[in-house]
C-alpha atoms as one frame of an Amber mdcrd trajectory, in Angstrom:
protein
  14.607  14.910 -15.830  13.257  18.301 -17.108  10.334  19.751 -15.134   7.950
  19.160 -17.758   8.564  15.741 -17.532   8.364  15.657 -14.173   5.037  16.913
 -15.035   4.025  14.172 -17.312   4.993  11.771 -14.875   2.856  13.063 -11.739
  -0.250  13.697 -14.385   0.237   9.829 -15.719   0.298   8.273 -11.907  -1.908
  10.507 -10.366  -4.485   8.669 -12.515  -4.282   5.873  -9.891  -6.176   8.059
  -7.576  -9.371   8.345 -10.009  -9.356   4.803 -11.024  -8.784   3.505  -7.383
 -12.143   5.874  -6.797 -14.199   4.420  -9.900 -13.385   0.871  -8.800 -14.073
   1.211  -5.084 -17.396   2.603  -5.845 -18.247  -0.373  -8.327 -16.926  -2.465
  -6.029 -16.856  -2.016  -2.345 -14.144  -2.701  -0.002 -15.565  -6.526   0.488
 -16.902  -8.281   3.528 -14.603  -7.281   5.877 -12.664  -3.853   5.331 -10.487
  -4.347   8.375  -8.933  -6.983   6.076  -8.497  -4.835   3.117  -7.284  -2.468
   4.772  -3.932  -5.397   6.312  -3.966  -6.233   2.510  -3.158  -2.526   1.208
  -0.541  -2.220   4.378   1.251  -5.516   3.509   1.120  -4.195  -0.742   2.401
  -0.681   0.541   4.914  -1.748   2.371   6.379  -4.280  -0.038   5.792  -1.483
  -2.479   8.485   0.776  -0.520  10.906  -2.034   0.544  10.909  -2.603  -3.515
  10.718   0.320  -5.141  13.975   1.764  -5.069  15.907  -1.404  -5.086  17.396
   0.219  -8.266  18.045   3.474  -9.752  15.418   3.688 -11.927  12.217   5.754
 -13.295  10.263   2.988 -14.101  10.004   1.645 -10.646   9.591   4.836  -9.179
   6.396   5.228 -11.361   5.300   1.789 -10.738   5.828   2.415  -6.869   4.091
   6.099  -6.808   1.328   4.695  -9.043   0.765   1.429  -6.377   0.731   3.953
  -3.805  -1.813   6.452  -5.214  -3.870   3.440  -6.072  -3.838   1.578  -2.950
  -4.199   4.723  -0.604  -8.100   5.226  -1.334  -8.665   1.933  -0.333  -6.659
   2.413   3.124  -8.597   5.605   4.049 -11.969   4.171   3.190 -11.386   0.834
   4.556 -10.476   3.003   7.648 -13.044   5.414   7.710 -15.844   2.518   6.946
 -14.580   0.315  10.217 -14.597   2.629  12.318 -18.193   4.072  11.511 -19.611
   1.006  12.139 -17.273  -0.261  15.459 -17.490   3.230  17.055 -20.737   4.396
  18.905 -21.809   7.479  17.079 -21.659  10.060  19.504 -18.172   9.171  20.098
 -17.340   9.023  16.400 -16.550  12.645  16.280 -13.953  12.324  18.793 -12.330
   9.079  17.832 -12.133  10.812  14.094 -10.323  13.898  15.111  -7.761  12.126
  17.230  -6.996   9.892  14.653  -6.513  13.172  12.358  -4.643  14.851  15.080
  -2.318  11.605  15.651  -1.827  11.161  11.688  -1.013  15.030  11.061   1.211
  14.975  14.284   3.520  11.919  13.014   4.268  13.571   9.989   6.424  16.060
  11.419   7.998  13.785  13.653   8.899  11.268  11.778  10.915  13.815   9.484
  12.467  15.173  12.108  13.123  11.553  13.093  14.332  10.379   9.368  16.001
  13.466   8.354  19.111  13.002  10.644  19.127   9.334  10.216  19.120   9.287
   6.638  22.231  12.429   6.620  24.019  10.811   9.592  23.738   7.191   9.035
  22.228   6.292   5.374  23.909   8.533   3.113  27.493   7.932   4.665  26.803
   4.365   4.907  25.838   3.937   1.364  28.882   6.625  -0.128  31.748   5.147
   1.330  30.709   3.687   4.163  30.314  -0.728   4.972  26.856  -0.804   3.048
  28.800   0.749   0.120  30.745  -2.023  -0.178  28.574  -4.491   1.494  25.319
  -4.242  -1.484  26.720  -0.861  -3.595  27.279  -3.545  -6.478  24.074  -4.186
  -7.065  21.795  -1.926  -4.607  24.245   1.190  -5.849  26.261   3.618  -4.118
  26.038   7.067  -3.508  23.693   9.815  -1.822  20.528   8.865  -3.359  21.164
   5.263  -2.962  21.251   6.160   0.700  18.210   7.774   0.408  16.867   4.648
  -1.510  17.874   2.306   1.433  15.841   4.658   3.819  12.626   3.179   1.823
  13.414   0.011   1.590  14.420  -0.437   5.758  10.688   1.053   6.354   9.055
  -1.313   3.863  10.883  -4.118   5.261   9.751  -2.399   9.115   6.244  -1.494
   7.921   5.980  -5.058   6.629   6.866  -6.804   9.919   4.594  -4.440  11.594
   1.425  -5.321   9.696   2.033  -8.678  10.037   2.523  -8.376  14.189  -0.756
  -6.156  14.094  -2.727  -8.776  11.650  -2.097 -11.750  13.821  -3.021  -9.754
  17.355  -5.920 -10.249  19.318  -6.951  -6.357  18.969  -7.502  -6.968  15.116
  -9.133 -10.548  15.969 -11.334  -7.918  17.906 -11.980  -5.397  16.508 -12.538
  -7.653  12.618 -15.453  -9.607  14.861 -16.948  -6.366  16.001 -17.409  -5.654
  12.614 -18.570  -8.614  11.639 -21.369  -8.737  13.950 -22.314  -5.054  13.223
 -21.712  -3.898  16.982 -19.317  -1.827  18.309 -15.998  -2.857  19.825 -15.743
  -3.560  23.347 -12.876  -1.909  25.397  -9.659  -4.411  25.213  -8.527  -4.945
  28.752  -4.656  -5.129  29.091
């Protein structure tokens, strides 16, 4: 694609992140946003397992646009819990580790997925077993490597959610919430 319709693209999906703005405002995050919050995970995740299924610049809008839509509600649903579960004077503290945990993963998950997707999903999707395995239908190639990358994490970051939805910490922390008190420590 030529750059300026690169450019066209980003300006058309980046919309998502005003609209997702206008309707949380109308609209809230709902009773409980621990729960919205699983919800946009689970969408996000099925999002990136499905994405790049194929080669294709539809889906690749529809999955940025999902994405840009769906990530204002994870970061206020996030930001609203834990103002009300965390004792303000700790809030500070709890909000800046989270930031320092979320900017540290970035980094190392790249340096994590970088070598996995030369070493292991590019070869195995050129001429490698998962070539011939799904290349008739998922595609071959470098980028289809790359491709398979997204889809392994959505299928991952789905599993995930699910494990952390159905765990007593969530249980937890949603009826903290609930009652408008803050969490209690979880003992091991």
């Amino acid at each position: 694609m030529p750059v300026e319709a690169w450019g066209f693209f980003w300006a058309g999906v980046s919309t998502a992140f005003i609209l997702s703005g206008i309707v949380i405002s109308r609209t809230g995050l709902g009773k409980n946003p621990l729960r919205t919050l699983m919800i946009v995970n689970l969408i996000c995740w099925v999002v990136a397992a499905l994405f790049t299924i194929q080669s294709s610049i539809v889906l690749l809008a529809i999955g940025c646009f999902m994405w840009m839509l769906l990530s204002p509600y994870a970061e206020a649903a996030e930001h609203t819990t834990l103002q009300k579960v965390v004792p303000f004077e700790r809030q500070g503290r709890v909000f800046g580790f989270a930031q320092s945990v979320e900017q540290a993963a970035s980094p190392l998950t790249a340096f994590m997925i970088a070598p996995l997707a030369q070493f292991v999903f590019i070869p195995l999707m050129t001429d490698g077993w998962g070539a011939d395995l799904i290349g008739d239908w998922y595609g071959r190639g470098p980028e289809r490597g790359m491709a398979l990358v997204f889809t392994v994490a959505g299928v991952l970051g789905l599993i995930a959610t699910v494990i952390a939805w159905n765990s007593r910490y969530f249980r937890q922390l949603s009826a903290a919430y609930a009652r408008g008190t803050k969490a209690e420590p979880v003992e091991g």
